[in-house]
Backbone as a chain_set.jsonl record, in Angstrom:
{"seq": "XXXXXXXXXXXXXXXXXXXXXXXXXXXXXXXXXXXXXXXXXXXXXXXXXXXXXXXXXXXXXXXXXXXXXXXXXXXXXXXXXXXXXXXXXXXXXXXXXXXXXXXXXXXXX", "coords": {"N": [[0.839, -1.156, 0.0], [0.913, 2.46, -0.827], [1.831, 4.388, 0.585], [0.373, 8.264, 0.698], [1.523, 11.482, 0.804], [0.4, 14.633, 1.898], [-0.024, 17.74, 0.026], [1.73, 20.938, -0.257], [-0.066, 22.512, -1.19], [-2.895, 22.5, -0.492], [-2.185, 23.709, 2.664], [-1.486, 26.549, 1.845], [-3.589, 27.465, 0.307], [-5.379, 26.793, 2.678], [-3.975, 29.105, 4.587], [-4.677, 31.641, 2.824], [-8.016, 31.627, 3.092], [-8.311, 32.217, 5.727], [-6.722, 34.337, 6.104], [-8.459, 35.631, 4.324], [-10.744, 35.652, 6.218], [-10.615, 37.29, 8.275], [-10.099, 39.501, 7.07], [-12.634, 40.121, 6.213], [-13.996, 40.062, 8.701], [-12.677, 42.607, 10.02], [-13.79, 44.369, 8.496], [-16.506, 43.858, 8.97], [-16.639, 44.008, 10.896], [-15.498, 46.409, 12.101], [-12.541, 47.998, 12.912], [-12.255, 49.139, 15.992], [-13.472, 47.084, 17.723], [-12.718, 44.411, 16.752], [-10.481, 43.473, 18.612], [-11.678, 42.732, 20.872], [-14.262, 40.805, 19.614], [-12.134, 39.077, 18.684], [-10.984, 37.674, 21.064], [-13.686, 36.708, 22.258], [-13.66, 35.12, 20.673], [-12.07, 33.162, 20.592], [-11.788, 32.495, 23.554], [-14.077, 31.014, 23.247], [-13.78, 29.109, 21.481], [-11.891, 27.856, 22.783], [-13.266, 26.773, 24.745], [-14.699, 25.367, 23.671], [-13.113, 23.22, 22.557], [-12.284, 22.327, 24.903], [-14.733, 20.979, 26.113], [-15.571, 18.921, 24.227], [-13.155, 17.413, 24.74], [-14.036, 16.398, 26.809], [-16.564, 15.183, 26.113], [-15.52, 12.969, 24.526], [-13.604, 11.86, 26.6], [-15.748, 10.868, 28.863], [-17.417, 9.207, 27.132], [-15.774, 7.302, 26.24], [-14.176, 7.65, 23.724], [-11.836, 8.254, 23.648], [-10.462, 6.067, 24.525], [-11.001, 4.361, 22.152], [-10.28, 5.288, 19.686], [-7.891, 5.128, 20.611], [-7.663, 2.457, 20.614], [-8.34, 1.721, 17.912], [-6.206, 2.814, 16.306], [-3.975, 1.526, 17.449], [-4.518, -1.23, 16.176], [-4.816, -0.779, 13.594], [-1.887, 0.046, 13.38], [-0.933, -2.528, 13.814], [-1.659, -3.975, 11.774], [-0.544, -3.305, 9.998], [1.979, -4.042, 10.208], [1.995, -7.0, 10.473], [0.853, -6.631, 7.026], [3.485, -5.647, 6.653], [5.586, -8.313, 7.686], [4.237, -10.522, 6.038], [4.288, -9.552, 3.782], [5.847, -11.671, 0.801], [7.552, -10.825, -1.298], [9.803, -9.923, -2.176], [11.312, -12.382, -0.958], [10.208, -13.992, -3.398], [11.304, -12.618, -5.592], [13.676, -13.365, -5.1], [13.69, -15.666, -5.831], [13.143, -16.354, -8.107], [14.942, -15.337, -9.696], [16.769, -16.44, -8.744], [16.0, -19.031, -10.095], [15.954, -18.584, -12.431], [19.068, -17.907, -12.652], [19.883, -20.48, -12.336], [18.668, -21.791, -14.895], [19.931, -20.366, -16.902], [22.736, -21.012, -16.451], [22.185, -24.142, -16.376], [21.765, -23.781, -19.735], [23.986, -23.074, -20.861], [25.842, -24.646, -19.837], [24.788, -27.325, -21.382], [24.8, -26.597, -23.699], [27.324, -26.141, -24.247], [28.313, -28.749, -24.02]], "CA": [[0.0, 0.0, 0.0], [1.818, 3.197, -0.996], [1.53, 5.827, 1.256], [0.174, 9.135, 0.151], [2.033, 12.688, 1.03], [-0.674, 15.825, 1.589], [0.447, 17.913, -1.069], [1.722, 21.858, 0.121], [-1.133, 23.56, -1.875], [-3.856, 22.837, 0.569], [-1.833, 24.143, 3.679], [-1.614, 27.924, 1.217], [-5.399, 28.125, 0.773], [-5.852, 27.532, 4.393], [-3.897, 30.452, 4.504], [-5.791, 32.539, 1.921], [-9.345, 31.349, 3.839], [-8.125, 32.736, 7.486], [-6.728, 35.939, 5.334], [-9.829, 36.669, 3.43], [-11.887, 35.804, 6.663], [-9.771, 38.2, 8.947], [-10.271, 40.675, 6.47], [-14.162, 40.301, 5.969], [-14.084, 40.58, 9.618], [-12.027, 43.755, 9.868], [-14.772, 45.198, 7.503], [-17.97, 43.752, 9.406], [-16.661, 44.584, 12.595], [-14.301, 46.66, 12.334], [-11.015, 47.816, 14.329], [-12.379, 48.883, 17.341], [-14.459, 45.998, 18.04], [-12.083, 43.134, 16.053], [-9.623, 42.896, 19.451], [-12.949, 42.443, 21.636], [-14.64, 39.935, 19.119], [-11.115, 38.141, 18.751], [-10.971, 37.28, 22.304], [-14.382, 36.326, 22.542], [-13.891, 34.003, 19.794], [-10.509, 32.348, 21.106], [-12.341, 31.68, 24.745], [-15.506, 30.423, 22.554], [-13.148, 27.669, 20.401], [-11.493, 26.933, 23.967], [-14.044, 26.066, 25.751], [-15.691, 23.63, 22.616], [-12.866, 21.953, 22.784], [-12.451, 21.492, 26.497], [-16.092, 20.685, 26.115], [-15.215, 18.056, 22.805], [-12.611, 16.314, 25.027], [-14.225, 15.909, 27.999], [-17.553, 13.969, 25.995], [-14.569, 11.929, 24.397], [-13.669, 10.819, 27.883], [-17.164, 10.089, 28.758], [-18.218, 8.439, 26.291], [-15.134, 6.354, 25.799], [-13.637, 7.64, 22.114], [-10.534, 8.404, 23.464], [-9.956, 4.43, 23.997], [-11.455, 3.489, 20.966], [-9.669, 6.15, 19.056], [-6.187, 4.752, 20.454], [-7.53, 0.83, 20.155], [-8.072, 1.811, 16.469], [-4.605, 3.114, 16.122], [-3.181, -0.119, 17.868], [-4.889, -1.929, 15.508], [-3.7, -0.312, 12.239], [-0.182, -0.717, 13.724], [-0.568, -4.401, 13.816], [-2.36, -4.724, 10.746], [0.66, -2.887, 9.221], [3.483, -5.074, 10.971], [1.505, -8.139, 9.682], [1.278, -6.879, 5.875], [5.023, -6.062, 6.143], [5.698, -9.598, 7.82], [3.466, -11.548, 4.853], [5.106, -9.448, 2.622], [6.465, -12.178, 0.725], [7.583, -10.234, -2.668], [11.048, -9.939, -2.077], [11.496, -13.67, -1.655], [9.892, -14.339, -4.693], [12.096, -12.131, -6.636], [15.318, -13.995, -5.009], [13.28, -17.349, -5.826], [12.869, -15.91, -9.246], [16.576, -14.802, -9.856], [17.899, -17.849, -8.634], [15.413, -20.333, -10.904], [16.769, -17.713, -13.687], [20.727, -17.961, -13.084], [20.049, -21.981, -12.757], [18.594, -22.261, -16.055], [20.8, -19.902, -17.998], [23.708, -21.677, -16.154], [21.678, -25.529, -17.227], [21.642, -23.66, -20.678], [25.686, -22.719, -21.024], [26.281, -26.265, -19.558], [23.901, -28.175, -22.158], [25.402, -26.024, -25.498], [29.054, -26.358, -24.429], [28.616, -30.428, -24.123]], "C": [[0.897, 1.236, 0.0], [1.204, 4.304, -0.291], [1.521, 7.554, 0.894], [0.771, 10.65, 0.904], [1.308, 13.587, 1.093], [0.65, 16.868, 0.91], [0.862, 19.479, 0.027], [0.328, 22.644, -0.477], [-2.074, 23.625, -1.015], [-3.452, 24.047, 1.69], [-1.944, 26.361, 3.167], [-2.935, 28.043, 0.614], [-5.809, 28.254, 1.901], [-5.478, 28.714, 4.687], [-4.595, 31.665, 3.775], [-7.338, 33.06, 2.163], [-8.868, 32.294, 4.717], [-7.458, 34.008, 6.776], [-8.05, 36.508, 5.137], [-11.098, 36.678, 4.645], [-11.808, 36.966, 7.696], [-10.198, 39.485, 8.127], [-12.072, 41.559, 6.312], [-14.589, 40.703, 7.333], [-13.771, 41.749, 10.242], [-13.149, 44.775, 9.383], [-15.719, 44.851, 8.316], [-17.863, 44.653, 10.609], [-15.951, 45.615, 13.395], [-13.311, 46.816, 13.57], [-11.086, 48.281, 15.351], [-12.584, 47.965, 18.027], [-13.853, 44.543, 17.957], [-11.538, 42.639, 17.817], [-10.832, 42.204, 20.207], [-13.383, 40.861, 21.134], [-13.503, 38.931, 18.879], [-11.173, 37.308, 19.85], [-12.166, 36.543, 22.876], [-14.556, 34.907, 21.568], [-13.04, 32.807, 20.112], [-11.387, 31.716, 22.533], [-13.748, 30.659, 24.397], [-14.44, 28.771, 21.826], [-12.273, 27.164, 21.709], [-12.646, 26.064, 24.71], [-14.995, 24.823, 25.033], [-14.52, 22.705, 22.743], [-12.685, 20.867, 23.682], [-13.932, 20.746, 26.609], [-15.843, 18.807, 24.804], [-14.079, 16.758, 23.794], [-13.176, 15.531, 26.223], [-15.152, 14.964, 27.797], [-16.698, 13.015, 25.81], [-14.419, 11.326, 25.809], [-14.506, 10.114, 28.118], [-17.508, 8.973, 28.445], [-16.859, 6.944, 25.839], [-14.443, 6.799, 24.136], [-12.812, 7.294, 22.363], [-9.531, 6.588, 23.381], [-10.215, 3.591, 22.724], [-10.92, 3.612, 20.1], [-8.096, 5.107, 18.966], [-6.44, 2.859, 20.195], [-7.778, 0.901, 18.387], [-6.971, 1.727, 15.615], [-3.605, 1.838, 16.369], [-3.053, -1.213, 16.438], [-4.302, -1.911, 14.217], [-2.759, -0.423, 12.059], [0.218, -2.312, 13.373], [-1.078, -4.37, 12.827], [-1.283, -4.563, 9.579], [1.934, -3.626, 9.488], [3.088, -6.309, 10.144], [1.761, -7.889, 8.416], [2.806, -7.142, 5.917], [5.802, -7.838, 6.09], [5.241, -10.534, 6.895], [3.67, -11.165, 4.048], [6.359, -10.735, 2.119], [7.408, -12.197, -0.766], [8.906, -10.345, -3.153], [11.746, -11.399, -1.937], [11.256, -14.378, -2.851], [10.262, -13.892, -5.646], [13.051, -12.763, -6.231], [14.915, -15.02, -5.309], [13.604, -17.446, -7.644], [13.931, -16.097, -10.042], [17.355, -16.142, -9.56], [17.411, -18.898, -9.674], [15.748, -19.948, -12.206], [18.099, -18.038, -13.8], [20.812, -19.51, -13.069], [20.041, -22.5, -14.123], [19.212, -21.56, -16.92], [22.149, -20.548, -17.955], [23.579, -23.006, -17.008], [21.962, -25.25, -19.086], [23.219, -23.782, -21.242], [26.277, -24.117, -21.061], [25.6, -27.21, -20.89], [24.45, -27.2, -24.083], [27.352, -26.133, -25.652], [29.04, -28.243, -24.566], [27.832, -30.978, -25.661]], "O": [[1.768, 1.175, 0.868], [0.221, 4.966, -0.623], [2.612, 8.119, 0.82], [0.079, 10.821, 1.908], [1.191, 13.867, -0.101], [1.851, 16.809, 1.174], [0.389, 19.372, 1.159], [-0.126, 23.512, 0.268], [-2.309, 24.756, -0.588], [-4.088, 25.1, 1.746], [-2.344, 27.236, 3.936], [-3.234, 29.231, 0.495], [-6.401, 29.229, 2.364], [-6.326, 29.53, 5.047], [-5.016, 32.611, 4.441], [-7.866, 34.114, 1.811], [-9.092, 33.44, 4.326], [-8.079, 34.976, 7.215], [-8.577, 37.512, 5.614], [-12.139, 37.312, 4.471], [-12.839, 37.579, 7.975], [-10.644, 40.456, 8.74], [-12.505, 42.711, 6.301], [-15.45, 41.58, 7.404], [-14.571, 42.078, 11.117], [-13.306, 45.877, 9.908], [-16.123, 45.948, 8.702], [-18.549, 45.547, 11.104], [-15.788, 45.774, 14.605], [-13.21, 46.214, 14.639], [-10.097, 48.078, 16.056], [-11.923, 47.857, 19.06], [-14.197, 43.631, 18.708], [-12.047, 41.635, 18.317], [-10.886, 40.981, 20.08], [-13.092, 39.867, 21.798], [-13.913, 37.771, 18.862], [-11.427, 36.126, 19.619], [-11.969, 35.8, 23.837], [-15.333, 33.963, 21.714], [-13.36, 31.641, 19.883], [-11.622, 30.508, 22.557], [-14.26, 29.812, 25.13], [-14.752, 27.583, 21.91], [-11.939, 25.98, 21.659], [-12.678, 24.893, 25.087], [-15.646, 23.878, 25.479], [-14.732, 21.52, 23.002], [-12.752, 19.637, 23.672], [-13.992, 19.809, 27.405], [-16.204, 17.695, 25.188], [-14.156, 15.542, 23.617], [-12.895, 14.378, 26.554], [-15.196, 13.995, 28.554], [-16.74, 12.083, 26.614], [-15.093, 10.346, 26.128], [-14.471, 8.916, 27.838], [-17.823, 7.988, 29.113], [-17.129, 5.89, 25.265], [-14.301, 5.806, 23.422], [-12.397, 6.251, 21.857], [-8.602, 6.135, 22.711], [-9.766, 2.492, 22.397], [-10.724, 2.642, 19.367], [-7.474, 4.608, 18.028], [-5.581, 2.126, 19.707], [-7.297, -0.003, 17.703], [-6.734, 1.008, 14.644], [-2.737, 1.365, 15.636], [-2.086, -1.744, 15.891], [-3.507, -2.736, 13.765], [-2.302, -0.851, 10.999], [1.173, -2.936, 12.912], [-1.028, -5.592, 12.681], [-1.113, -5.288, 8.598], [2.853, -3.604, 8.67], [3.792, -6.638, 9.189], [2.724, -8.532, 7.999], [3.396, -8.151, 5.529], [6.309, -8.431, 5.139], [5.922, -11.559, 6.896], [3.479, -11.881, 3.065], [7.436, -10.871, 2.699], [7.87, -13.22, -1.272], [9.196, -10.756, -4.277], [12.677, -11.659, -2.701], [12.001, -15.259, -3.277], [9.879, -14.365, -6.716], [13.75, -12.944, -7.228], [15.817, -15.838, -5.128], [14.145, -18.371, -8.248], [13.934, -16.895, -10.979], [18.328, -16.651, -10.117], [18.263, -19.645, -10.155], [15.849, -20.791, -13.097], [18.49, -18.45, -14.892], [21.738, -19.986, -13.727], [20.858, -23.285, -14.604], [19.143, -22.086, -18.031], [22.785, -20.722, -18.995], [24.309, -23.254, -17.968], [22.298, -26.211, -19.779], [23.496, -24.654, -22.067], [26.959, -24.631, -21.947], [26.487, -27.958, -21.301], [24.273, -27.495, -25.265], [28.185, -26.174, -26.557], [29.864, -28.822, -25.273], [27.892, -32.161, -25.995]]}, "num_chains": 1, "name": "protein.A"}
């Protein structure tokens, strides 16, 4: 399974978004008001997430979350381990230099 790279381009629209929304905000609300509404917005996205981890506890994600993760680990140790691809190219290579060898031997006699 070939593992996929997130590309840089996303990470420079996120930037572009949180620009253009900063800016739209600047304009709605403007610059008296922005520091105010900043601050109220920062203790507002704290407290969802303190709020976000604490159902996780609760409710149990956070173990399910990391027995997921476990799991994927081992499921990934296993392919590598049953990876058996690389033997079968040295099985390959060797049933190859036998019979070109059998061949050399059988045209010289």
């Amino acid at each position: 399974m070939k593992e996929v790279k997130p590309s840089k381009k996303p990470l420079a629209i996120y930037y572009a978004i949180v620009l253009l929304v900063l800016l739209v905000a600047f304009l709605v609300v403007g610059p008296k008001d922005l520091p105010k509404v900043a601050r109220w917005l920062g203790r507002t996205v704290k407290k969802s997430r303190r709020l976000l981890n604490e159902i996780k506890k609760e409710s149990g994600w956070d173990e399910l979350e990391k027995e997921v993760r476990d799991v994927q680990h081992d499921v990934k140790d296993t392919v590598k381990q049953g990876d058996v691809s690389a033997e079968l190219r040295e099985a390959k290579k060797s049933v190859q230099d036998s019979a070109e060898k059998f061949d050399k031997d059988t045209k010289s006699n």
